[in-house]
C-alpha atoms as one frame of an Amber mdcrd trajectory, in Angstrom:
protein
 102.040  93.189 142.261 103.840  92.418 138.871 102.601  90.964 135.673 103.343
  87.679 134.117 102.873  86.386 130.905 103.078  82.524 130.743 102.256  80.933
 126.935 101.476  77.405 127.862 100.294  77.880 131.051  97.567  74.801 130.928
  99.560  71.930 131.763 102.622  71.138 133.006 105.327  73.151 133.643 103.450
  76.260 132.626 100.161  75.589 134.481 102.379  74.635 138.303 104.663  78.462
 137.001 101.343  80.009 136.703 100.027  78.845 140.499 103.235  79.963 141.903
 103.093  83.103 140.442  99.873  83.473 141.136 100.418  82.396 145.287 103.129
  84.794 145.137 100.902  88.081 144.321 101.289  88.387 141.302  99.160  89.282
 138.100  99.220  86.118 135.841  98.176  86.438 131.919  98.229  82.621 131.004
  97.490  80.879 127.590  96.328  78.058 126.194  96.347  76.535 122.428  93.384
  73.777 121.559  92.155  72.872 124.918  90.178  76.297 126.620  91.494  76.540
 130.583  89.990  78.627 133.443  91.509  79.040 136.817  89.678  79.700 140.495
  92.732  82.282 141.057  91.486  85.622 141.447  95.041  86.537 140.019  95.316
  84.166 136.869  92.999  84.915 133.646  93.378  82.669 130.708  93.194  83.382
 127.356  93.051  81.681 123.928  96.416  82.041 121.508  98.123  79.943 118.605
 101.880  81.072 118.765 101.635  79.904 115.168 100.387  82.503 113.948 102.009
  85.709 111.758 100.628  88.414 114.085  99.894  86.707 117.647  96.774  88.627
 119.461  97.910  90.047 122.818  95.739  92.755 123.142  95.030  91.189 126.683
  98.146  92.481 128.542  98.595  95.282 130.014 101.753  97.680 129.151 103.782
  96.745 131.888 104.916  93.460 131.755 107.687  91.997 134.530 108.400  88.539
 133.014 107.900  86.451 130.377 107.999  82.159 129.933 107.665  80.267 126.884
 106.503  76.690 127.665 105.027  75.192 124.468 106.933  72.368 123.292 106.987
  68.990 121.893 109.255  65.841 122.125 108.932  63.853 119.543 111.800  60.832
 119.346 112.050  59.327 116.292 115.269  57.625 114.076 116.757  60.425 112.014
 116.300  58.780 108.603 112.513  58.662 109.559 112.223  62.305 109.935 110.697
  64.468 107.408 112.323  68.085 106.967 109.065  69.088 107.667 108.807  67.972
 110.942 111.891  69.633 111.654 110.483  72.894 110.335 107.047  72.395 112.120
 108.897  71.973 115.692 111.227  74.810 114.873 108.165  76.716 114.517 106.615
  75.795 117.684 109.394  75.984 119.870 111.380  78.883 118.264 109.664  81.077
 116.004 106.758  81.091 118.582 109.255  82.128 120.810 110.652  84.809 118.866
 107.019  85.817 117.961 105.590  86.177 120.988 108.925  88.065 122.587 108.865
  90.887 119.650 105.297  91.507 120.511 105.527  92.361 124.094 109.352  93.397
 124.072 108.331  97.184 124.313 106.068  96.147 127.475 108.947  94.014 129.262
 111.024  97.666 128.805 107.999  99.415 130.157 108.646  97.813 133.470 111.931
  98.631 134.121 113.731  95.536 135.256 111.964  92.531 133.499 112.583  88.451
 132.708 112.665  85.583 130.141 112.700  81.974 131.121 112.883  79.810 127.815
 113.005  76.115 127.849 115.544  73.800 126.533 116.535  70.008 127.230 118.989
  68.078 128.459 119.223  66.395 124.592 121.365  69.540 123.383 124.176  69.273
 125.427 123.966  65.157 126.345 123.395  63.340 122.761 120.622  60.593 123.456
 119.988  58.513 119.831 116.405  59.267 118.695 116.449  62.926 119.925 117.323
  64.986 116.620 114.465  66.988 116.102 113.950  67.804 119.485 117.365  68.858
 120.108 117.286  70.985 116.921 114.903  73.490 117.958 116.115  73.505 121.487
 119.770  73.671 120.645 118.500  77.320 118.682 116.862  77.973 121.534 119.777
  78.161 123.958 121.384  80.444 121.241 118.871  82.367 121.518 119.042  82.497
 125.453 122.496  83.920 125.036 122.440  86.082 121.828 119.230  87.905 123.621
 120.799  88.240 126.944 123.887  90.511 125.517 121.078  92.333 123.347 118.782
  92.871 125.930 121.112  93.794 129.110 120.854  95.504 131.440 117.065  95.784
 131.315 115.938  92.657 130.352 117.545  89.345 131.456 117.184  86.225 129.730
 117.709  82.702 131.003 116.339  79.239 130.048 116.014  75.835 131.587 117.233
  72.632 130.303 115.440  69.655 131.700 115.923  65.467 131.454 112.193  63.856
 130.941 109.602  65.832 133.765 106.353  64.014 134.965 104.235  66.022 132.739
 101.023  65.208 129.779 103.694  66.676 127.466 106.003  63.414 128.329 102.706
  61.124 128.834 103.376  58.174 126.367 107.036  58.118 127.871 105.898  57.526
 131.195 101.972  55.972 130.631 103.265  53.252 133.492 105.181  51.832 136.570
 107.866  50.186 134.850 108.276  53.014 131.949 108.459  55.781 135.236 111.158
  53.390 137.032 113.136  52.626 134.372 113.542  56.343 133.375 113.859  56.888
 136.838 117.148  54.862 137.505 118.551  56.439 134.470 119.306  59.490 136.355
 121.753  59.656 139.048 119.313  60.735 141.592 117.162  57.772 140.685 113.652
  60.241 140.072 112.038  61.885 137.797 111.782  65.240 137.691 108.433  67.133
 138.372 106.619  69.838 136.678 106.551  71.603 140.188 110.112  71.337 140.957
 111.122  72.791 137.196 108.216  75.809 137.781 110.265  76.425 141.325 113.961
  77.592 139.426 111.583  79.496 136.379 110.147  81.470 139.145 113.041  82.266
 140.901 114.839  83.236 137.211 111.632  85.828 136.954 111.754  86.798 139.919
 114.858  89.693 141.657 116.180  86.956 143.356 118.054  86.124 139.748 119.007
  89.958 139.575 122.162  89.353 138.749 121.838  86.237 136.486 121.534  86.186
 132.494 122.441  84.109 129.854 122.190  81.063 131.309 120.948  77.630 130.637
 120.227  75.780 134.144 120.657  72.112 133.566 117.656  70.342 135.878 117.969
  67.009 134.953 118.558  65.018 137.844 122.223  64.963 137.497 121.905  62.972
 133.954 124.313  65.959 131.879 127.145  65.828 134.871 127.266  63.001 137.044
 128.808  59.784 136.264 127.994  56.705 138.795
């Protein structure tokens, strides 16, 4: 049995990585911001945390920790000359300084274990420009820096690898896809005509935590439905 750590893991992306993990065997240590979530899974406990803070409390894990994901995030598409600086500051805070927050306080328990993981999470905004997408792609254009400046720090102990989706059926992307037509129409923008699901994004962040990715760091896996690469 290994241990988990999955901030964000009450919706979306982080709650279907937290199941897997959890079906898999494994010890799960998941968190939750402003709305409290409990799980029937003998292997999942849930606890209370606001990545915003200076000193994040973690007291909760145990010293060996075997992976780490960061899930919280926000997409917020506005035209740049609406957006204040200090939304750009508040989602670099969120998405990035949270990040680098809650990584510096467990980094000495990811060594503990020997052979540990980080999934991050980017977008397919930072390497395909969509109009509207400037503060999101901000904080997750750092954050695939970060993927790669952390990898070459961290090796060979500690891989690091993040995932770039397109738009994922999730509450996080709720007002994008609140109905039939909005779903389609986002839908056919991809070359594989769907929309991608917070299952089928927890599926590759398991397998980058898991030894099956032994010998993968440093990446940024584009899941996106063929939107960053394909041209019909």
């Amino acid at each position: 049995m290994e241990n988990y750590l999955v901030i964000g893991g009450s919706s979306g992306i982080g709650k279907a990585l937290t199941q897997l993990l959890a079906e898999a065997g494994h010890r799960v240590f998941a968190t939750y911001n402003s709305t409290e979530a409990q799980s029937t899974h003998p292997q999942v406990s849930y606890h209370p945390l606001n990545v915003k803070e200076e000193n994040p409390n973690l007291d909760f894990l145990p010293d060996a920790l075997h992976g780490l994901a960061y899930a919280p995030g926000s997409i917020n598409l506005l035209p740049f000359a609406r957006i204040k600086p200090q939304q750009f500051n508040d989602d670099f805070d969120l998405q990035v300084t949270g990040a680098v927050r809650v990584l510096q306080a467990v980094q000495k328990k990811l060594k503990v274990a020997g052979k540990s993981a980080v999934v991050f999470f980017s977008t397919v905004a930072v390497q395909t420009g969509f109009p509207f997408h400037a503060q999101v792609s901000a904080s997750k254009g750092a954050i695939e820096g970060l993927t790669r400046a952390l990898a070459a720090e961290f090796a060979p102990n500690i891989r690091v690898n993040a995932i770039a989706p397109s738009i994922t059926d999730t509450p996080l992307a709720g007002r994008l896809l609140n109905n039939d037509d909005k779903k389609e129409k986002n839908a056919q923008r991809h070359p594989l005509k769907k929309i991608g699901t917070a299952e089928e994004i927890a599926e590759m962040a398991a397998f980058l935590l898991s030894n099956k990715a032994a010998w993968m760091t440093g990446q940024v896996i584009a899941m996106d439905g063929g939107m960053s690469s394909v041209r019909l």
